[in-house]
C-alpha positions as CSV (number, residue, x, y, z in Angstrom):
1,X,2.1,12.7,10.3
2,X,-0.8,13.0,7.7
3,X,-2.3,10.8,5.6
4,X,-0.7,12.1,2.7
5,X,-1.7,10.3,-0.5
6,X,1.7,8.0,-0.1
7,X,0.5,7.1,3.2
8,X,-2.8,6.0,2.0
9,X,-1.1,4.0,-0.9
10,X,1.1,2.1,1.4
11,X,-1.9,1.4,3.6
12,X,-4.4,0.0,0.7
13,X,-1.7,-1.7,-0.3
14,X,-0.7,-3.2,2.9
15,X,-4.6,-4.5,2.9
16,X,-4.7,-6.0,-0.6
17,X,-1.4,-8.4,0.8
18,X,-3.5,-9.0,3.8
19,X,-6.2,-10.1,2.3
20,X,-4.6,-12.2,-0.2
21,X,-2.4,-13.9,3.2
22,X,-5.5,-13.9,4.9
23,X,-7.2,-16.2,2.0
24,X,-4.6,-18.6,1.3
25,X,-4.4,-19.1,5.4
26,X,-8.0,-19.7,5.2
27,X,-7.9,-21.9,2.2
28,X,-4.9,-23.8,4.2
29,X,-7.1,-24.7,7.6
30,X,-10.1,-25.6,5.4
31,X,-7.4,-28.2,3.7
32,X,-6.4,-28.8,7.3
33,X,-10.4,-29.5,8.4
34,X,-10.4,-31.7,5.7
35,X,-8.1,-34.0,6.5
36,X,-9.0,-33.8,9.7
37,X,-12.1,-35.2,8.8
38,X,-10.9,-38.1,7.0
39,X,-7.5,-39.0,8.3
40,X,-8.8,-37.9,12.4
41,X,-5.1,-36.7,12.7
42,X,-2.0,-35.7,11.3
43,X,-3.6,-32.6,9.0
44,X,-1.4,-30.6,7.3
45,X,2.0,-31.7,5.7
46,X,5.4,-30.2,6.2
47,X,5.4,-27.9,3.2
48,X,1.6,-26.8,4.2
49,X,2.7,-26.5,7.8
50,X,5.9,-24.3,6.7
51,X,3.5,-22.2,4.3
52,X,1.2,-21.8,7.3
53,X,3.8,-20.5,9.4
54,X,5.1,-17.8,6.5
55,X,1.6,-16.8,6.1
56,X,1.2,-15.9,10.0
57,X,4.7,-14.4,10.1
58,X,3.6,-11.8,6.8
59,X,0.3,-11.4,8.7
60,X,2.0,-10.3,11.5
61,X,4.3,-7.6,10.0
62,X,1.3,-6.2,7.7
63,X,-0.4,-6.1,11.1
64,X,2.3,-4.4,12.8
65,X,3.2,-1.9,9.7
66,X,-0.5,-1.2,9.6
67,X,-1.2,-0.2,13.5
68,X,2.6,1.7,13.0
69,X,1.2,4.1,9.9
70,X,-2.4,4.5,12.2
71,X,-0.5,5.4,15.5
72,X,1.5,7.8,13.4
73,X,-1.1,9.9,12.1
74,X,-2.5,13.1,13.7
């Protein structure tokens, strides 16, 4: 395949929801740090744990979709 201008869109794209997945995930273990800090355990709660687990799931699948279009070109 060649990186046809659809190919490049759907990567750049793919990039800008990583980055945005990759920032809230950071965002969530600084919060996590945090209460680390104070609390000394029990960090996150359920709904930031469930996020957290979304987040690395989307990550994953950008990831993958990513590595799919770069295998695929010529």
């Amino acid at each position: 395949m060649k990186a046809t201008a659809e190919v490049i869109q759907e990567f750049h794209e793919l990039h800008e929801k990583y980055i945005k997945a990759n920032e809230r995930m950071l965002m969530l273990q600084e919060k996590a740090m945090h209460g680390m800090r104070i609390i000394g355990v029990g960090c996150v709660n359920e709904e930031s744990k469930a996020e957290f687990l979304s987040l690395k799931a989307e990550i994953a699948r950008i990831l993958s979709r990513m590595k799919e279009i770069c295998d695929s070109l010529e």
